[in-house]
C-alpha positions as a printed NumPy array, in Angstrom:
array([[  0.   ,   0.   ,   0.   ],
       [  2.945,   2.036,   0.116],
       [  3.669,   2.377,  -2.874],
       [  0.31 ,   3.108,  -4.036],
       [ -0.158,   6.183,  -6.332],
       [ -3.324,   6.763,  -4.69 ],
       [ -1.638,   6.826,  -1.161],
       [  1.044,   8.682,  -2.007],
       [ -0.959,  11.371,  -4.045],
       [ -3.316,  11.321,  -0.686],
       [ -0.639,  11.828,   1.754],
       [  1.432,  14.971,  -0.25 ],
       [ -2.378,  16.479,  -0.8  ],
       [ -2.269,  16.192,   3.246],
       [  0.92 ,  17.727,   4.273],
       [  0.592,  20.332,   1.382],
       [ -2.774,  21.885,   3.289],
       [ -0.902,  21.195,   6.749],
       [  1.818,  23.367,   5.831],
       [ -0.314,  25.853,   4.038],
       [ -3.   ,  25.931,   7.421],
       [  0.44 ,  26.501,   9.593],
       [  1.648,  29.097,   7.122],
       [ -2.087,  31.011,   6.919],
       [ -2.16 ,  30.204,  11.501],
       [  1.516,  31.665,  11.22 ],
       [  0.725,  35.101,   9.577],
       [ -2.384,  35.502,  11.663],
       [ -0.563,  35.091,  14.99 ],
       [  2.167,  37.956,  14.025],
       [ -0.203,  40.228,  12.878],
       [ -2.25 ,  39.894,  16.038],
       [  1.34 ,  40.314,  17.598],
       [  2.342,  43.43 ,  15.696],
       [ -0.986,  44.851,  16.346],
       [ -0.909,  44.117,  19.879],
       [  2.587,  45.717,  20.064],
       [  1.987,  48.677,  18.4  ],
       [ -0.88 ,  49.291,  21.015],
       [  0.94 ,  49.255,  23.702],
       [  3.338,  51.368,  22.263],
       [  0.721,  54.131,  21.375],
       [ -0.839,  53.317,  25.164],
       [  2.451,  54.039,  26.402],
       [  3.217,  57.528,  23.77 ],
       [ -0.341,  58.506,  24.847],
       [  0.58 ,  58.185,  28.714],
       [  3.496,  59.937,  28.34 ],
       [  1.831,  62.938,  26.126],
       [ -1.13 ,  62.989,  28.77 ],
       [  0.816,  63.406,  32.162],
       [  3.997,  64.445,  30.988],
       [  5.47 ,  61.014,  32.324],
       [  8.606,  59.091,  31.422],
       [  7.518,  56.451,  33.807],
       [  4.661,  55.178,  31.732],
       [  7.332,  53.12 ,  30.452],
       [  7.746,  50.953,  33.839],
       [  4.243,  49.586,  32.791],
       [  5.574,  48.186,  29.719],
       [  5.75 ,  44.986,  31.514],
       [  2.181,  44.563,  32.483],
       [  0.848,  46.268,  29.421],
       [  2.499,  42.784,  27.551],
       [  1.19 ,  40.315,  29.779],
       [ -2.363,  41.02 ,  28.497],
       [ -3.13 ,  38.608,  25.954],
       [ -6.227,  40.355,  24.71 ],
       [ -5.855,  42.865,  21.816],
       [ -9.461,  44.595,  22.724],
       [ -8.104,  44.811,  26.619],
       [ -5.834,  46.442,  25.284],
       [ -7.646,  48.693,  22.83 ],
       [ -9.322,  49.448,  25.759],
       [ -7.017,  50.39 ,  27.457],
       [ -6.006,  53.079,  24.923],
       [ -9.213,  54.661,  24.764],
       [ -9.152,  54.949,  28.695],
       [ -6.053,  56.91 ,  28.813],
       [ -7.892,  59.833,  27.248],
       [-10.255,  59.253,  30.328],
       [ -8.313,  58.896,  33.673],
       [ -7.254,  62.202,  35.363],
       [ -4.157,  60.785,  36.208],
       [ -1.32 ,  58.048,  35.532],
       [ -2.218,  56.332,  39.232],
       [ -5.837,  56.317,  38.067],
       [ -4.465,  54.072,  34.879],
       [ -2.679,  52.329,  37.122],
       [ -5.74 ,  51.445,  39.172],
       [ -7.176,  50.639,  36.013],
       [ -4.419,  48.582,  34.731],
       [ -4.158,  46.221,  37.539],
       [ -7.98 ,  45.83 ,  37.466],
       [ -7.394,  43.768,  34.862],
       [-10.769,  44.775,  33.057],
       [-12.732,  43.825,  36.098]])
């Protein structure tokens, strides 16, 4: 079996759309990456813009541990809300709750 044409046709058909699948998976994962990145970095400008901080950048850290590109879209849209960058941080370590 083989050495069956059949088989063998079967099987490259099968690792042809397994590749493809892991190349289409592959490209969807870094663009959720590179979008989630580039939110945090505008999170991060926008802090620094709002309340004249350099320290928004010690958030950096927790900013990337949230997994969830709309937490952080979120997250960008409440910077133009808070008062203040402890009131983000309050916000922050919420953790959307």
């Amino acid at each position: 079996m083989l050495e069956s044409s059949t088989y063998r046709y079967i099987l490259q058909q099968g690792i042809e759309q397994g590749i493809e699948q892991g190349i289409e998976q592959g490209i969807e994962q870094g663009i959720e990456q590179g979008a989630r990145e580039s939110t945090i970095e505008g999170i991060l400008e926008a802090l620094e813009i709002q309340f004249d901080e350099i320290d928004a950048q010690t958030l950096k850290p927790m900013l990337e541990s949230i997994e969830e590109l709309q937490r952080l879209k979120d997250l960008r849209r409440a910077v133009l809300q808070v008062s203040s960058l402890d009131e983000f941080k309050h916000l922050l370590a919420s953790n959307g709750s």
